[in-house]
PyMOL Python script that loads the backbone (N, CA, C, O; Angstrom):
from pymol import cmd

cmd.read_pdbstr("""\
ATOM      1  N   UNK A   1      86.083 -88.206  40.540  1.00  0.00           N
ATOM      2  CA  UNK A   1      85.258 -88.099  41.712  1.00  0.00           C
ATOM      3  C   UNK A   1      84.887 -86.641  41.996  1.00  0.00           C
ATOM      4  O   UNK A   1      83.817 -86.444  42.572  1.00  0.00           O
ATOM      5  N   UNK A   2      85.567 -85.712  41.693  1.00  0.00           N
ATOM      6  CA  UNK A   2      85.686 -84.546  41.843  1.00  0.00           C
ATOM      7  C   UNK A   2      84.421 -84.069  41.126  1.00  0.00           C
ATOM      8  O   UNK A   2      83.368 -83.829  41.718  1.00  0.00           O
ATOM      9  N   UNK A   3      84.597 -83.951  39.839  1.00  0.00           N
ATOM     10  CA  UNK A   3      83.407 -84.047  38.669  1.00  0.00           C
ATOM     11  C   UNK A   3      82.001 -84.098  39.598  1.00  0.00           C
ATOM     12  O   UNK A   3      81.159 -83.217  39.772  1.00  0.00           O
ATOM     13  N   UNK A   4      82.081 -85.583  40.171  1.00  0.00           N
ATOM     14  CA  UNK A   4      80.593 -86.015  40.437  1.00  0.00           C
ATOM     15  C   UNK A   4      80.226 -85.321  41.751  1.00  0.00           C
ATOM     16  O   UNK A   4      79.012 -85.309  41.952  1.00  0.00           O
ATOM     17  N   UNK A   5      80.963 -84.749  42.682  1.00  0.00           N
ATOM     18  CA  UNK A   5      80.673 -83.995  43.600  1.00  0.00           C
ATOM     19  C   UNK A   5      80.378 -82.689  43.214  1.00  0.00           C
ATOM     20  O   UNK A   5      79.503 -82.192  43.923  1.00  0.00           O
ATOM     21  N   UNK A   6      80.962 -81.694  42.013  1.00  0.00           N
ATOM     22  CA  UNK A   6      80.489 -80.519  41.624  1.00  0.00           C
ATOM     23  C   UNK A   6      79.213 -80.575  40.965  1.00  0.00           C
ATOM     24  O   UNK A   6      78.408 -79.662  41.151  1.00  0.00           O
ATOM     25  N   UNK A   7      78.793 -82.058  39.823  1.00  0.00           N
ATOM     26  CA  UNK A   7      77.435 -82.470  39.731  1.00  0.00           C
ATOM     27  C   UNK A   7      76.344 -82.213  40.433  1.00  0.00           C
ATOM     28  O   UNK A   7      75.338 -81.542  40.202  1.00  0.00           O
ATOM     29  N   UNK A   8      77.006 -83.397  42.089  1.00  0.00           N
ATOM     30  CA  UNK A   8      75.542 -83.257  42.831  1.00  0.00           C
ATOM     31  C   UNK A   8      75.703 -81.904  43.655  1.00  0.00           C
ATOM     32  O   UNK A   8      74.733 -81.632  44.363  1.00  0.00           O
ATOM     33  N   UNK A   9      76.579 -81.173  43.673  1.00  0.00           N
ATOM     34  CA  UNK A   9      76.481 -80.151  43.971  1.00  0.00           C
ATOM     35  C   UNK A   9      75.510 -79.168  43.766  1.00  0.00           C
ATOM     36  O   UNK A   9      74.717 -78.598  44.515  1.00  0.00           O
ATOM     37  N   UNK A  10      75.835 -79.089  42.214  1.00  0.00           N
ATOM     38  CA  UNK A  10      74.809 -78.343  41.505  1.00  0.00           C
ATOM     39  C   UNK A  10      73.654 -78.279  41.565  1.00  0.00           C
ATOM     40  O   UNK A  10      72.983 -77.263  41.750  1.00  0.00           O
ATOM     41  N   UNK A  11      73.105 -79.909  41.340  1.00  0.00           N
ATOM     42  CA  UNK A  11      72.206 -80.122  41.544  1.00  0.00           C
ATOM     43  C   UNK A  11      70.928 -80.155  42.875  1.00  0.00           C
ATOM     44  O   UNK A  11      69.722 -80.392  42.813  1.00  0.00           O
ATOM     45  N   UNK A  12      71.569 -79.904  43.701  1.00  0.00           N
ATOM     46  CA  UNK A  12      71.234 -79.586  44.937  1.00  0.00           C
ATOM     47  C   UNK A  12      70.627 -78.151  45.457  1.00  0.00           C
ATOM     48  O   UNK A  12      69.782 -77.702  46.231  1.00  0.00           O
ATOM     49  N   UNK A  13      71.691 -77.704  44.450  1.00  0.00           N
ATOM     50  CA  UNK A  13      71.213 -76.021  44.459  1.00  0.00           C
ATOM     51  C   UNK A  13      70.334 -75.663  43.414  1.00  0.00           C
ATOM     52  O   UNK A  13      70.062 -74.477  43.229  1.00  0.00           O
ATOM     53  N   UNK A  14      69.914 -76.462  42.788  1.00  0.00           N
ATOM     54  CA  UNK A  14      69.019 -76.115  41.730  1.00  0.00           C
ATOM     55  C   UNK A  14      69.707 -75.359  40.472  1.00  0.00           C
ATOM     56  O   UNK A  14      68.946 -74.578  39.899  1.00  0.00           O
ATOM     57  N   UNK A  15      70.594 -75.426  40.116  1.00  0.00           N
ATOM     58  CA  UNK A  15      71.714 -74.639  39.237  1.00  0.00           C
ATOM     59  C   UNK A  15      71.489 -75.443  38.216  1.00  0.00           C
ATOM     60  O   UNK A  15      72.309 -76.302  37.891  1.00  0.00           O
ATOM     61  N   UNK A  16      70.195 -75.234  37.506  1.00  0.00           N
ATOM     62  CA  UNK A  16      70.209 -76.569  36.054  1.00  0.00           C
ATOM     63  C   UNK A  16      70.994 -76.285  35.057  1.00  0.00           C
ATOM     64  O   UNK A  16      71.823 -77.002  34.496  1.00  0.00           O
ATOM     65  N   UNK A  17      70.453 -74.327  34.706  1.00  0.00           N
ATOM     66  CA  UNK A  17      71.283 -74.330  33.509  1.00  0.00           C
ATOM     67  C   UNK A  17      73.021 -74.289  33.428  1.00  0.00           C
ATOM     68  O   UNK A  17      73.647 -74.641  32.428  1.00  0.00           O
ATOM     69  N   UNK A  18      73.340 -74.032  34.076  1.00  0.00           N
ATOM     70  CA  UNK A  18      74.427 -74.130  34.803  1.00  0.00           C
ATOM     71  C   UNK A  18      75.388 -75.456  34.845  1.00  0.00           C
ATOM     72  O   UNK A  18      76.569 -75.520  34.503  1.00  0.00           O
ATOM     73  N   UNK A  19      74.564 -76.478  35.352  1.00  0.00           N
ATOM     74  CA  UNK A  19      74.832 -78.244  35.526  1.00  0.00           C
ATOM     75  C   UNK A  19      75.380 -78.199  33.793  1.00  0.00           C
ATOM     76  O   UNK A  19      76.489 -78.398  33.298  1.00  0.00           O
ATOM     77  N   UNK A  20      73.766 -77.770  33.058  1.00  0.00           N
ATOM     78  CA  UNK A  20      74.104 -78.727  31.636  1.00  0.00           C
ATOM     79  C   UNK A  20      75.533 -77.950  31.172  1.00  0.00           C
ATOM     80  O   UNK A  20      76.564 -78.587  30.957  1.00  0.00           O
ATOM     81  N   UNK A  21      75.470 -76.917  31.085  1.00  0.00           N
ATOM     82  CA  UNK A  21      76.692 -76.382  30.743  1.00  0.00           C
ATOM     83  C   UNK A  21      77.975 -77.106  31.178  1.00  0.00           C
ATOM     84  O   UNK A  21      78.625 -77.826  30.420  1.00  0.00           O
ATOM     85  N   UNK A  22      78.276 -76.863  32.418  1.00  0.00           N
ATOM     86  CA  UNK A  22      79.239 -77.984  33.306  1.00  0.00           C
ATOM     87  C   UNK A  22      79.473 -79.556  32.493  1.00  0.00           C
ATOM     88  O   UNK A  22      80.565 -79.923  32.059  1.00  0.00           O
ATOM     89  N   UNK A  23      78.688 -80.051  32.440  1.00  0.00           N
ATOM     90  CA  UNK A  23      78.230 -81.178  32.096  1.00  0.00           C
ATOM     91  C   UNK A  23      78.738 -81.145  30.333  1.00  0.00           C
ATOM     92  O   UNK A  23      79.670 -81.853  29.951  1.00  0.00           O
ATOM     93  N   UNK A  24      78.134 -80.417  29.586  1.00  0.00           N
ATOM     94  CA  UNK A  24      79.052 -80.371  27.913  1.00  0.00           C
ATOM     95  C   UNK A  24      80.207 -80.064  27.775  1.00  0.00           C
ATOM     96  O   UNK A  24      80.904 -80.767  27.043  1.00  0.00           O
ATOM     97  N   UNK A  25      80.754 -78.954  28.412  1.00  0.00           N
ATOM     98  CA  UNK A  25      81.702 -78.741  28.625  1.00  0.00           C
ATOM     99  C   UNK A  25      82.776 -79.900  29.188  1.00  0.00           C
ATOM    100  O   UNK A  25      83.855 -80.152  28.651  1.00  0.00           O
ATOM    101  N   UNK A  26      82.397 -80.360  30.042  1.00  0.00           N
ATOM    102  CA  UNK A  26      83.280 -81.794  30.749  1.00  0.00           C
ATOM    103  C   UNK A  26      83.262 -83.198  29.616  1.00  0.00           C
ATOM    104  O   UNK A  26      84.079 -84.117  29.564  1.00  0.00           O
ATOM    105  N   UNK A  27      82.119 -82.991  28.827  1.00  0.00           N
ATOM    106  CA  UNK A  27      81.946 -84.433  27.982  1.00  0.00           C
ATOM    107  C   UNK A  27      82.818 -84.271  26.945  1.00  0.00           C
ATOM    108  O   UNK A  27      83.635 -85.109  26.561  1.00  0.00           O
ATOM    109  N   UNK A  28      82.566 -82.795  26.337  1.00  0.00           N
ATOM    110  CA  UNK A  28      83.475 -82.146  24.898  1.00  0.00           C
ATOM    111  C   UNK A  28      84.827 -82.202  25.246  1.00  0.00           C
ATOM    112  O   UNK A  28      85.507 -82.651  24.323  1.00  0.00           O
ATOM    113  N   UNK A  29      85.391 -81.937  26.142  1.00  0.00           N
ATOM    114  CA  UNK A  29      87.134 -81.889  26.397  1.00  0.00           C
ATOM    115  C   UNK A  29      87.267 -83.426  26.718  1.00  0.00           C
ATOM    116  O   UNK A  29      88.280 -83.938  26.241  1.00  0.00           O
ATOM    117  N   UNK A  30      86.415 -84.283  27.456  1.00  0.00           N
ATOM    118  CA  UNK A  30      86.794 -85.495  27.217  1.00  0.00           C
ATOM    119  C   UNK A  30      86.919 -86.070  25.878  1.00  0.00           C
ATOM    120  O   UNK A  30      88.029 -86.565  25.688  1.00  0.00           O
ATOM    121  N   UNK A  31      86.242 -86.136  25.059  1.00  0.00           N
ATOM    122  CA  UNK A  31      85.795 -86.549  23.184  1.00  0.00           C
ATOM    123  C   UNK A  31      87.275 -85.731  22.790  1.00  0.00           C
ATOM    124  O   UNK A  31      87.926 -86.540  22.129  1.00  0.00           O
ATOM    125  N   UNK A  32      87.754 -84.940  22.882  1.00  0.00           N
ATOM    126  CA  UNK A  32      88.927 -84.125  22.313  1.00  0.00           C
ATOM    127  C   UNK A  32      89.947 -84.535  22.693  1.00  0.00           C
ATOM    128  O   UNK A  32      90.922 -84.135  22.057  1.00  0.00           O
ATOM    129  N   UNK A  33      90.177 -85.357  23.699  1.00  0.00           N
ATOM    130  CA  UNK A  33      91.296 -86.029  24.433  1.00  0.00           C
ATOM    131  C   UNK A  33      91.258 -87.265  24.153  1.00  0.00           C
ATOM    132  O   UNK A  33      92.369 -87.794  24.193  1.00  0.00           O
ATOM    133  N   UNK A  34      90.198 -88.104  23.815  1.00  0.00           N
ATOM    134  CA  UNK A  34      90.390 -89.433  23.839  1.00  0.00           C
ATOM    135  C   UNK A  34      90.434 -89.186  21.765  1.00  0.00           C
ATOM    136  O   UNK A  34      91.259 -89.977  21.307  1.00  0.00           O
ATOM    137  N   UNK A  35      89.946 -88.563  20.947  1.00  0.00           N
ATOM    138  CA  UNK A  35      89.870 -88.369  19.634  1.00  0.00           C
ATOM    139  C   UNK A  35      91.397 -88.318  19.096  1.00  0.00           C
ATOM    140  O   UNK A  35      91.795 -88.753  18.015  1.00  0.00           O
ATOM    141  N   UNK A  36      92.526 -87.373  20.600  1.00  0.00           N
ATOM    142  CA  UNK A  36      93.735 -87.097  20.347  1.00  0.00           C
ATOM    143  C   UNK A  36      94.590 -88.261  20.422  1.00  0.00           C
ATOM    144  O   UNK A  36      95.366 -88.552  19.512  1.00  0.00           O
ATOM    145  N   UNK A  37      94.439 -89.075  21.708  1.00  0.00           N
ATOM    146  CA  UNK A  37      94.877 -90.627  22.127  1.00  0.00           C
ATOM    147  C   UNK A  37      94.671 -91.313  21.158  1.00  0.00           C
ATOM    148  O   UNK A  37      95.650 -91.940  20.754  1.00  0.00           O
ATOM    149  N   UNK A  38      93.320 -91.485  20.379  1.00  0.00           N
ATOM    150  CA  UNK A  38      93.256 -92.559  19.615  1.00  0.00           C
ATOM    151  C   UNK A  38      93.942 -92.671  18.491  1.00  0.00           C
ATOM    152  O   UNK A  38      94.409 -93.634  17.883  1.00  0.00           O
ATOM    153  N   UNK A  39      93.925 -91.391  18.294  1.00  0.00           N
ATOM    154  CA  UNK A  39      94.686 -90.702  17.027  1.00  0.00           C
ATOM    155  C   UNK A  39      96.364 -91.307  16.651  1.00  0.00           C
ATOM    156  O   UNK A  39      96.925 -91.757  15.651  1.00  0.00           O
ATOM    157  N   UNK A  40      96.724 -91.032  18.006  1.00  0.00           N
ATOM    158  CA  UNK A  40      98.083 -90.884  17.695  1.00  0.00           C
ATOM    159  C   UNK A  40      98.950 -92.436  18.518  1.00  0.00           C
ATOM    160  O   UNK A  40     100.163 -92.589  18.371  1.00  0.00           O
ATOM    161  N   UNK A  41      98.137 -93.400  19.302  1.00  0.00           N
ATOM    162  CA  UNK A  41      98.050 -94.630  20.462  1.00  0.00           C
ATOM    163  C   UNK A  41      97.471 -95.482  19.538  1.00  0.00           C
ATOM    164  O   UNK A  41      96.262 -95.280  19.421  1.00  0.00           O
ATOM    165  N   UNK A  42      97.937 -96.403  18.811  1.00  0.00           N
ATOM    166  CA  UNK A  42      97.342 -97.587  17.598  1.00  0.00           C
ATOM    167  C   UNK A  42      96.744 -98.751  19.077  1.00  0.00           C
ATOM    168  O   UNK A  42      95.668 -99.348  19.098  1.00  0.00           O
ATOM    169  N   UNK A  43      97.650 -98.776  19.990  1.00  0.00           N
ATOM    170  CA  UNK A  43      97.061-100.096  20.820  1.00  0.00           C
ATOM    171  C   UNK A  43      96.036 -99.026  21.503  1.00  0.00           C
ATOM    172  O   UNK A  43      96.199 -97.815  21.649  1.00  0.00           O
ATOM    173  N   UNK A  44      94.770 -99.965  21.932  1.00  0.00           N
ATOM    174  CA  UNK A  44      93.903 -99.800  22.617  1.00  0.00           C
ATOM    175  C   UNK A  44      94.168 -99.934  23.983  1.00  0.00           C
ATOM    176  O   UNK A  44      93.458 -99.293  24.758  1.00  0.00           O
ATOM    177  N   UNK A  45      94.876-100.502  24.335  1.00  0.00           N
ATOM    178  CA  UNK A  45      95.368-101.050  25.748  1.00  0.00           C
ATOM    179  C   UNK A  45      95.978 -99.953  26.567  1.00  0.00           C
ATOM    180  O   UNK A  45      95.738 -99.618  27.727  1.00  0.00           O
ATOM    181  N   UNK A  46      96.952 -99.400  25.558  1.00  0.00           N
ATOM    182  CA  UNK A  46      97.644 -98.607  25.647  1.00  0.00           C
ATOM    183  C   UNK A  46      97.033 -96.839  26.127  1.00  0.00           C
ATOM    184  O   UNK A  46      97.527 -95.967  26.842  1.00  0.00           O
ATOM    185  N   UNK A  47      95.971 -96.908  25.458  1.00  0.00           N
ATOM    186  CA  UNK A  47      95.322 -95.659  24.845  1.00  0.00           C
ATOM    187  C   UNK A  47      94.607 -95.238  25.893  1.00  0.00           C
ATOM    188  O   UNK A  47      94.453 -94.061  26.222  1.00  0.00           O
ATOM    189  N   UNK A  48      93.982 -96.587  26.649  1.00  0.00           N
ATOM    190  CA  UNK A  48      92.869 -96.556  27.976  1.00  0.00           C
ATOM    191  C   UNK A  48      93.707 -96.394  28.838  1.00  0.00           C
ATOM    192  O   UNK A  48      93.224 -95.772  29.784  1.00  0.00           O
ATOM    193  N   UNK A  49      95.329 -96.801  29.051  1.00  0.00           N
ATOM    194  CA  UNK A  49      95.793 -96.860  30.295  1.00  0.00           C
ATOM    195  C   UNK A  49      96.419 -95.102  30.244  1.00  0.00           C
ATOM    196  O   UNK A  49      97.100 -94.525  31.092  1.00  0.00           O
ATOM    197  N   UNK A  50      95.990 -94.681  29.180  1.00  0.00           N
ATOM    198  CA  UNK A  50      96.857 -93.015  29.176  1.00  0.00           C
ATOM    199  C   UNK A  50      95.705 -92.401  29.513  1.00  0.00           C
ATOM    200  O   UNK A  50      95.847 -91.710  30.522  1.00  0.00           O
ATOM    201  N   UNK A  51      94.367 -92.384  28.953  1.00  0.00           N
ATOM    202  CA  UNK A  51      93.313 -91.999  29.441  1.00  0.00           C
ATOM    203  C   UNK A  51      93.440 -92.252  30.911  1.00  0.00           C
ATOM    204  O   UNK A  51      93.847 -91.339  31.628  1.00  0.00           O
ATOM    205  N   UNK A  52      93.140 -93.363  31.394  1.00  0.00           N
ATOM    206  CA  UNK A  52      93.321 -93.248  32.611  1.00  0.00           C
ATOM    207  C   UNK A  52      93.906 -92.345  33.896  1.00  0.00           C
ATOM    208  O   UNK A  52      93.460 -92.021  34.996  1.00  0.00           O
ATOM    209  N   UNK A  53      95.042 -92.136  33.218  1.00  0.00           N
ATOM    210  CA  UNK A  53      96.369 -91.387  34.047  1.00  0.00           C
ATOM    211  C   UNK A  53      95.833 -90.396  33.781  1.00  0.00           C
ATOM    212  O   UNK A  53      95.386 -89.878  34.804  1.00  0.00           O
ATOM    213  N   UNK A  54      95.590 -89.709  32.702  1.00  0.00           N
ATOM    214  CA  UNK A  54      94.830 -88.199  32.489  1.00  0.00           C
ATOM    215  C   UNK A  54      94.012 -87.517  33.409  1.00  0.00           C
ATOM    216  O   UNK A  54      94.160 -86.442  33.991  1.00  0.00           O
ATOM    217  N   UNK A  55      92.855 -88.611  33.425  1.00  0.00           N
ATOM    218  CA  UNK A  55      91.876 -88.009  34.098  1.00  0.00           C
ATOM    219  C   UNK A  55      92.204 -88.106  35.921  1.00  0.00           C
ATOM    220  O   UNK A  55      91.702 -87.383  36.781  1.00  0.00           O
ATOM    221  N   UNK A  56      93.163 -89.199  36.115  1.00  0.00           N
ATOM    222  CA  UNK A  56      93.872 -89.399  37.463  1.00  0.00           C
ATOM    223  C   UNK A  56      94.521 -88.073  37.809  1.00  0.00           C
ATOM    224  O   UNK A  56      94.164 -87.442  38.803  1.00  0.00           O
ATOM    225  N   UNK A  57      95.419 -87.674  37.036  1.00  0.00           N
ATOM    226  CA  UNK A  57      95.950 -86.541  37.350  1.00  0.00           C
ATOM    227  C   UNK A  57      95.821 -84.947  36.925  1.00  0.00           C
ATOM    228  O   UNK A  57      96.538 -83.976  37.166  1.00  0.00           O
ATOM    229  N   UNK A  58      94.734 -85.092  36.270  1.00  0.00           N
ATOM    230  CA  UNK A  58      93.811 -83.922  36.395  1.00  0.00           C
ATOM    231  C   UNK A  58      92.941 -84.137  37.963  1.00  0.00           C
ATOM    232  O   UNK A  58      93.349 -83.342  38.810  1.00  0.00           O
ATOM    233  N   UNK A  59      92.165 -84.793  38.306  1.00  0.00           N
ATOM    234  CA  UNK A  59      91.923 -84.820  39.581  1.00  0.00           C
ATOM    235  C   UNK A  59      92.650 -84.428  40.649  1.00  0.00           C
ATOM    236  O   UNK A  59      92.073 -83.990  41.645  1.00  0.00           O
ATOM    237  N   UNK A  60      93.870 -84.519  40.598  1.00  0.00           N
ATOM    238  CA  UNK A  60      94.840 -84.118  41.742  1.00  0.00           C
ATOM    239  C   UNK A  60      95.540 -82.929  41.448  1.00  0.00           C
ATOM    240  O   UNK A  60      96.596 -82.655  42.018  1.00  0.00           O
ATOM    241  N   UNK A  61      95.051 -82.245  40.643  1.00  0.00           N
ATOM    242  CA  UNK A  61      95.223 -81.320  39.976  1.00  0.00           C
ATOM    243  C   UNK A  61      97.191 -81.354  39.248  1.00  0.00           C
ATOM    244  O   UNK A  61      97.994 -80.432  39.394  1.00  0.00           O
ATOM    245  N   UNK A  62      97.365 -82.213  38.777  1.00  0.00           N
ATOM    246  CA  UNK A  62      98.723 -81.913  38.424  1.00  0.00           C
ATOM    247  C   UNK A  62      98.722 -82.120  36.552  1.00  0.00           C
ATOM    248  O   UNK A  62      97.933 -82.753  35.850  1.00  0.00           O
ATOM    249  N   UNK A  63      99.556 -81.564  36.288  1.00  0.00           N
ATOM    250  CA  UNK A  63      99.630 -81.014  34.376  1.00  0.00           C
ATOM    251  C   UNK A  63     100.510 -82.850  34.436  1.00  0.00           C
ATOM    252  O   UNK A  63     101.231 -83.509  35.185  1.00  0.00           O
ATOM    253  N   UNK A  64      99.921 -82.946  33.298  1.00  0.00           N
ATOM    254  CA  UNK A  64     100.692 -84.370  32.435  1.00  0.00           C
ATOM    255  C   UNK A  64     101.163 -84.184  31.415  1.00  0.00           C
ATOM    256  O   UNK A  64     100.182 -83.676  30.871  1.00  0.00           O
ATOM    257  N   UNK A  65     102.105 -84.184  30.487  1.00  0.00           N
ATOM    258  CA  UNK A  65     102.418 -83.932  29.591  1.00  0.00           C
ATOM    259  C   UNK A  65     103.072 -85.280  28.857  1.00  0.00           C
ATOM    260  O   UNK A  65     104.088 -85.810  29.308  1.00  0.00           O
ATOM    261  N   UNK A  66     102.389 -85.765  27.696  1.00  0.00           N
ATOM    262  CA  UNK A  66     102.660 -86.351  26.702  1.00  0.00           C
ATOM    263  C   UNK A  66     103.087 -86.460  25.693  1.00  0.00           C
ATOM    264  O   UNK A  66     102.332 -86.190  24.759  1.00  0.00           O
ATOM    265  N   UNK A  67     104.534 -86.917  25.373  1.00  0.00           N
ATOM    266  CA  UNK A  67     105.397 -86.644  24.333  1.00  0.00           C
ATOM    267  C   UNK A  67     105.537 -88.054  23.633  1.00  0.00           C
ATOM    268  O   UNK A  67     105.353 -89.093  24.266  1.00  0.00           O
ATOM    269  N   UNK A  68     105.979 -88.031  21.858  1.00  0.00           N
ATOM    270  CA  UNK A  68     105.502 -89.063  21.009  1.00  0.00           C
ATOM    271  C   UNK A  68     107.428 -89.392  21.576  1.00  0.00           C
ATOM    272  O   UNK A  68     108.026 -90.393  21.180  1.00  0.00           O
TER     273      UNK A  68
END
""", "prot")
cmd.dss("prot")
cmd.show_as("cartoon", "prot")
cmd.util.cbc("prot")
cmd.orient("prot")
């Protein structure tokens, strides 16, 4: 939720080049995190419910740490 408020933020202020940057930057560390999950999480079930928590507690700003 956080994300989408610095979005329309941006966007409000007219900050385009800026947005897209924001915006690759946020998509690329997602693709690198879920590339890492999938990697190493064989269930899918499993894999979405860690994703999940990730991005949950990056929002609240607290570190997660995942051990095999």
């Amino acid at each position: 939720m956080n994300k989408l408020h610095v979005i329309l933020g941006m966007l409000h202020l007219k900050y385009y080049s800026q947005l897209e940057d924001y915006i690759l930057k946020t998509a690329n560390n997602y693709q690198a995190e879920i590339g890492s999950i999938i990697r190493k999480v064989k269930s899918p079930v499993i894999a979405g419910f860690l994703l999940g928590k990730i991005n949950r507690v990056r929002d609240l700003g607290i570190q997660l740490s995942i051990t095999e």
